[in-house]
C-alpha positions as CSV (number, residue, x, y, z in Angstrom):
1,X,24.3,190.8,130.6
2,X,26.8,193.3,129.4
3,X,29.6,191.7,131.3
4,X,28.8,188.4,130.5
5,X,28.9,189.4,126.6
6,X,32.3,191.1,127.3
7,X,33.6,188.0,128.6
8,X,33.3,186.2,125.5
9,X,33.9,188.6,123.0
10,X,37.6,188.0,121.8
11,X,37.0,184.0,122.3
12,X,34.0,183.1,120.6
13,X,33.7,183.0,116.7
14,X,30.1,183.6,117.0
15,X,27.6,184.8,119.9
16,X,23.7,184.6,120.1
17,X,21.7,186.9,122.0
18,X,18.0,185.0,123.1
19,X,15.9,188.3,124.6
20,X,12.8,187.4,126.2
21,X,11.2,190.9,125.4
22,X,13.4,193.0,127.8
23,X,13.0,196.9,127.8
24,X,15.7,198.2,129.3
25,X,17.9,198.7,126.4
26,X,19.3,195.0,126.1
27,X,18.7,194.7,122.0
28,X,20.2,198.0,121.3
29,X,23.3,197.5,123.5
30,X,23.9,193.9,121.8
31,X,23.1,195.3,118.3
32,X,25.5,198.0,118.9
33,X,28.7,195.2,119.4
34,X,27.4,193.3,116.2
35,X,26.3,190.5,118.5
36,X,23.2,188.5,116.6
37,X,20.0,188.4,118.3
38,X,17.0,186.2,118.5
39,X,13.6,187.6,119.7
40,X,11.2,185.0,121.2
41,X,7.4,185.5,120.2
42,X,6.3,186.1,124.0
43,X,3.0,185.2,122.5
44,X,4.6,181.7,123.0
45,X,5.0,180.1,126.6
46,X,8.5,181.3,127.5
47,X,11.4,178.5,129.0
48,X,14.8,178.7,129.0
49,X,14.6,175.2,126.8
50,X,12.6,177.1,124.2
51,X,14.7,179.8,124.1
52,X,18.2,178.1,124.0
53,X,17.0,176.2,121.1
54,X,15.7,178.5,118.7
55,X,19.6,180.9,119.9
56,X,21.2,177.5,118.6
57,X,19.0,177.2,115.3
58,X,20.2,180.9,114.2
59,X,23.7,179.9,115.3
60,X,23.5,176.7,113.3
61,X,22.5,178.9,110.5
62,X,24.8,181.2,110.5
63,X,27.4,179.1,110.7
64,X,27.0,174.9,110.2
65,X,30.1,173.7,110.5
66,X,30.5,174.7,114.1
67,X,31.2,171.5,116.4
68,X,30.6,172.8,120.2
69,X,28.4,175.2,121.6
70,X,29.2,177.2,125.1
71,X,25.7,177.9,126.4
72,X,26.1,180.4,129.2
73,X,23.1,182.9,131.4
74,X,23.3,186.5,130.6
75,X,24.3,186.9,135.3
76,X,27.3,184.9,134.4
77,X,30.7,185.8,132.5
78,X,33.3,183.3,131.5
79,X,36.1,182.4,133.6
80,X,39.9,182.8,131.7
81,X,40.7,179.7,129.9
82,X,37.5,178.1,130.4
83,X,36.9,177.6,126.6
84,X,40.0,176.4,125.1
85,X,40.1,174.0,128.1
86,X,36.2,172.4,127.6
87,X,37.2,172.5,123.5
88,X,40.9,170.4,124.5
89,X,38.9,167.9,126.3
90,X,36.0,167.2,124.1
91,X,38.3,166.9,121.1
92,X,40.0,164.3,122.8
93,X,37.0,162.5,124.1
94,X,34.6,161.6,121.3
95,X,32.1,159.7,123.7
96,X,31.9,163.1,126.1
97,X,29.1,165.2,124.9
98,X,28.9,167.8,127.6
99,X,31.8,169.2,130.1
100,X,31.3,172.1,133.1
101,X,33.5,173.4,135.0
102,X,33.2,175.1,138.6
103,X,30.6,177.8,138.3
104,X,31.3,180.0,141.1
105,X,29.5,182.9,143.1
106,X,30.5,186.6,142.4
107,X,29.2,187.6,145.7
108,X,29.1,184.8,148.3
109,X,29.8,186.9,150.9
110,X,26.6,189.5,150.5
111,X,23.9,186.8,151.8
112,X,23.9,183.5,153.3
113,X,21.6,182.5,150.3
114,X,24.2,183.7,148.1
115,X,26.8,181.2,150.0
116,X,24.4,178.2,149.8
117,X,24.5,178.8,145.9
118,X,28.0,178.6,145.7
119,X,28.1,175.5,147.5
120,X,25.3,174.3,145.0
121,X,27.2,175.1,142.2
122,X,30.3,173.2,143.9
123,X,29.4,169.6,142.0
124,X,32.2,166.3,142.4
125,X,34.9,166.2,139.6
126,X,34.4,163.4,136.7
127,X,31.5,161.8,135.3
128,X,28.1,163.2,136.2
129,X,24.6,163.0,136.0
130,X,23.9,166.3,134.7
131,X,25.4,169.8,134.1
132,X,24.1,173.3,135.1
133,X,23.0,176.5,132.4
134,X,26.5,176.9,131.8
135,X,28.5,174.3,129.5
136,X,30.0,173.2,126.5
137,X,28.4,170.6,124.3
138,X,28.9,168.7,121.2
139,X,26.4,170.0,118.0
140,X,26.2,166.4,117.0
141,X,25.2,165.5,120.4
142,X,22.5,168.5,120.7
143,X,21.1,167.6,117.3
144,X,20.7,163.9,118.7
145,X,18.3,164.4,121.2
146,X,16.4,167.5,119.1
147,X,18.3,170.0,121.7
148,X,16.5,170.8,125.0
149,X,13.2,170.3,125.5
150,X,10.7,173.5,125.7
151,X,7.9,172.3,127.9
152,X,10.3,171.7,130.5
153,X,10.6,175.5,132.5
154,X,13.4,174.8,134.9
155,X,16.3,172.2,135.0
156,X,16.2,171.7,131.5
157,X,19.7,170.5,131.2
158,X,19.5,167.8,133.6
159,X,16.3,167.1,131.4
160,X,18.5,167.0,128.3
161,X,21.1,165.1,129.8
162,X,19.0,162.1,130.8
163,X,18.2,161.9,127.6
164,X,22.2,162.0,126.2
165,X,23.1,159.8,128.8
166,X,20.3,157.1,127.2
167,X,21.9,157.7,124.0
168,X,25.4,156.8,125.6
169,X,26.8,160.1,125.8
170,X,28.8,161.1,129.0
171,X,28.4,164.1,131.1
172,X,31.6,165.3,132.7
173,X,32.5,167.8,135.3
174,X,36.0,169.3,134.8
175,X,38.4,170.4,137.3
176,X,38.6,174.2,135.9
177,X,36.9,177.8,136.5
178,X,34.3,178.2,134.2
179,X,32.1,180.9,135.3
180,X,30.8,183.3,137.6
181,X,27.1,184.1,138.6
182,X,25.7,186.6,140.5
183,X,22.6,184.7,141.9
184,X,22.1,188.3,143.8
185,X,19.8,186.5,146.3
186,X,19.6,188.7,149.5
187,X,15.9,187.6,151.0
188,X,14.3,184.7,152.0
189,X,11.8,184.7,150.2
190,X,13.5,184.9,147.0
191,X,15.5,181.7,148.8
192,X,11.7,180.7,149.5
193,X,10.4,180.8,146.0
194,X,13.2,179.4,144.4
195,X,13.1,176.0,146.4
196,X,9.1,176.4,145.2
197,X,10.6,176.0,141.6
198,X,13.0,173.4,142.0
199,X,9.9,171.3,143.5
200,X,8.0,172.4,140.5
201,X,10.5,171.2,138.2
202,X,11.6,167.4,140.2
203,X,7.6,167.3,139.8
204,X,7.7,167.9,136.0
205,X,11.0,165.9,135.3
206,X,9.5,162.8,137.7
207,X,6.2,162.4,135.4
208,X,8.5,163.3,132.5
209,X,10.7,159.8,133.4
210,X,7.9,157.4,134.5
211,X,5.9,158.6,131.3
212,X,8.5,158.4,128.6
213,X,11.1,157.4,129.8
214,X,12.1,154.6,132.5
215,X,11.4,155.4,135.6
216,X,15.1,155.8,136.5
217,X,15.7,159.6,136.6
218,X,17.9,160.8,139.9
219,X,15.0,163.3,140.4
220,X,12.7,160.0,141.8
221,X,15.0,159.9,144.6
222,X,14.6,163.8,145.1
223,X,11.0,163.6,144.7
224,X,10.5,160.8,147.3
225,X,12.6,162.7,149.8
226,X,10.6,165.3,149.5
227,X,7.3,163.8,150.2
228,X,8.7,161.6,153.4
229,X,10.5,164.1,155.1
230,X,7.9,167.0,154.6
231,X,4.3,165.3,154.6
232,X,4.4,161.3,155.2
233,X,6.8,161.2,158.0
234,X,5.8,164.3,160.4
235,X,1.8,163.1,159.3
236,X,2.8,159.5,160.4
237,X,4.1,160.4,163.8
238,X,1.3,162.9,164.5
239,X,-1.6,160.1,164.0
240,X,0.9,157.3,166.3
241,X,1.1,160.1,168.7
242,X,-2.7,161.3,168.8
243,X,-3.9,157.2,168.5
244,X,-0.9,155.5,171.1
245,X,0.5,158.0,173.1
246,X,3.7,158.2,171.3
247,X,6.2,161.2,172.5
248,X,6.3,163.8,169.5
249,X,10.3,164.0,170.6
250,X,10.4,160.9,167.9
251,X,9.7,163.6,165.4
252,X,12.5,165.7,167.0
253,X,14.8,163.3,167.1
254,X,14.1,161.9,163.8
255,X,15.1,165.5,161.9
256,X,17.8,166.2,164.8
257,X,19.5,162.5,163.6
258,X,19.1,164.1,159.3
259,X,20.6,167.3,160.4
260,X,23.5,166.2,162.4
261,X,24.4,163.2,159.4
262,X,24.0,166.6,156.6
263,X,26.2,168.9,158.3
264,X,29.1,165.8,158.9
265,X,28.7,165.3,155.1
266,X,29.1,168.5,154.2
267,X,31.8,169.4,156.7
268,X,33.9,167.0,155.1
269,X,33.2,168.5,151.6
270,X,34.2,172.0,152.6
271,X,35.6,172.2,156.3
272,X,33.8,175.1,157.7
273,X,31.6,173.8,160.0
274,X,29.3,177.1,160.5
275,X,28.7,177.2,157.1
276,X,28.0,173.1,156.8
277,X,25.6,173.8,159.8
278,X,23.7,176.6,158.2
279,X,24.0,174.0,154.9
280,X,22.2,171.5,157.0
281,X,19.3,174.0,158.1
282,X,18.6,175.1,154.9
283,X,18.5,171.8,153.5
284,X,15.7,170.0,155.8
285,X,13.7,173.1,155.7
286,X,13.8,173.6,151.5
287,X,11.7,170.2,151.7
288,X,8.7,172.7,152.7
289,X,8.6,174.8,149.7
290,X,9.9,172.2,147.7
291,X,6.9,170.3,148.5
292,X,4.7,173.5,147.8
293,X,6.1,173.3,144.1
294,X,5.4,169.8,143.7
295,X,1.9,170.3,144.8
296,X,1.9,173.2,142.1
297,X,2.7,171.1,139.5
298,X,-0.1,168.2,140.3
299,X,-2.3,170.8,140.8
300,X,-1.6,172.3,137.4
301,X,-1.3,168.8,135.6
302,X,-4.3,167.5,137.3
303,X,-6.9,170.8,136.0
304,X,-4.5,170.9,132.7
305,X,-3.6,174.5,133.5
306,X,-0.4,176.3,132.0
307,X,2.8,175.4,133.3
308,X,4.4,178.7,134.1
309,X,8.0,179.7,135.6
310,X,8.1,180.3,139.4
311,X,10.1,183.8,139.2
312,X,12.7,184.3,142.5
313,X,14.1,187.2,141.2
């Protein structure tokens, strides 16, 4: 947190602190470099949504003439240049309402985990879909859509984006450091638990789109792979091969045939084949916990329990 406030500093007119009832001395130390701060009521149900938006109401107050907003996590810091270059190209792009830039990993080197990160983080150039926690967006744009939304507890931006996008805003990906993380992932079950909340979250932001929305969020296509590659397709050849005799090698082949087609993708994308291998491993066997966290979610929505954060940390 300290180095991502040091980052930003000398470049931002004004910064906003959102603490989510830390105790290791977080408050003080921001107090100390007359940086504002917000405290969340934890008597509230905690997101990241909830907690961007009320940082951007005191920000707004403070100051309401401001036109962009950087939002940025406390593990990240802000790349050189990064902000008059986001500021350049929405000024000259009035439709644009949100630009990223390459978010990168501090520490890809420390765990394999921390390497598949950095090849997360590594999105195409141009228009997109959607942005990560770290980007620049228009105020006029934020107030349009009421900001992010709080019920949603991870991927709120891409949340927030399908909505822009509805309004005819554009999302855009810029060719420019912007920030760097430390994801400081170094076991696999922290790998584990995070795939658990990204299939918590597709969950959420799939009955979120066919409920109010149209049915046409990216995340169906995520969700549906999910279910086939996980559940319906193994189930399917186990009942063919228990009721006709069929070889189980279909299975086999089947995920040999997705793992082979990955790592060619991504080799292309990065040209380091051991690493576009290892990709490729990870990626088929993330539709396991990813499946876990969508069954999470049903089960929560189903017996209206709380929706609360999957922690990886």
């Amino acid at each position: 947190m300290k180095r991502c406030l040091q980052s930003v500093l000398s470049q931002i007119d004004r910064i906003v602190y959102v603490d989510s009832g830390s105790s290791d001395g977080s408050v003080e130390y921001v107090e100390s470099i007359g940086v504002d701060v917000v405290r969340l009521d934890m008597r509230i149900p905690f997101s990241a949504g909830r907690a961007r938006n009320e940082g951007f109401q005191l920000l707004n107050k403070k100051n309401n003439k401001l036109k962009y907003i950087q939002f940025i996590d406390g593990d990240c810091e802000i790349c050189e240049g990064w902000l008059s270059f986001a500021y350049t190209y929405l000024e000259s792009n009035e439709s644009c309402a949100v630009v990223s830039g390459r978010r990168k990993e501090r520490f890809p080197e420390d765990s394999i985990y921390n390497t598949l990160c950095d090849i997360e983080w590594n999105t195409p150039i141009g228009e997109a879909k959607a942005c990560g926690g770290d980007f620049m967006i228009r105020k006029d744009a934020f107030q349009q859509v009421d900001g992010f939304n709080p019920e949603v507890l991870a991927s709120e931006e891409p949340e927030m984006c399908y909505r822009l996008r509805k309004k005819s805003w554009s999302i855009y990906r810029l060719h420019h450091p912007m920030t760097l993380h430390d994801a400081a992932m170094l076991r696999f079950s922290q790998w584990w638990k995070r795939y658990v909340r990204m299939g918590h979250s597709c969950g959420h932001m799939v009955s979120l789109s066919l409920s109010a929305y149209d049915g046409k969020s990216y995340f169906v296509k995520l969700y549906t792979s999910v279910w086939f590659w996980a559940l319906i397709f193994p189930f399917f050849v186990l009942i063919m091969a228990l009721s006709v005799n069929i070889n189980i090698l279909l299975l086999t082949i089947a995920y040999l045939v997705q793992f082979i087609r990955i790592s060619l993708h991504m080799y292309k994308q990065i040209g380091d084949a051991k690493i576009a291998i290892i990709y490729s491993f990870f990626n088929i066997i993330g539709k396991w916990p990813q499946l876990q966290g969508q069954l999470l979610f049903l089960k929560r929505r189903l017996f209206g329990q709380a929706y609360t954060i999957v922690e990886y940390s």
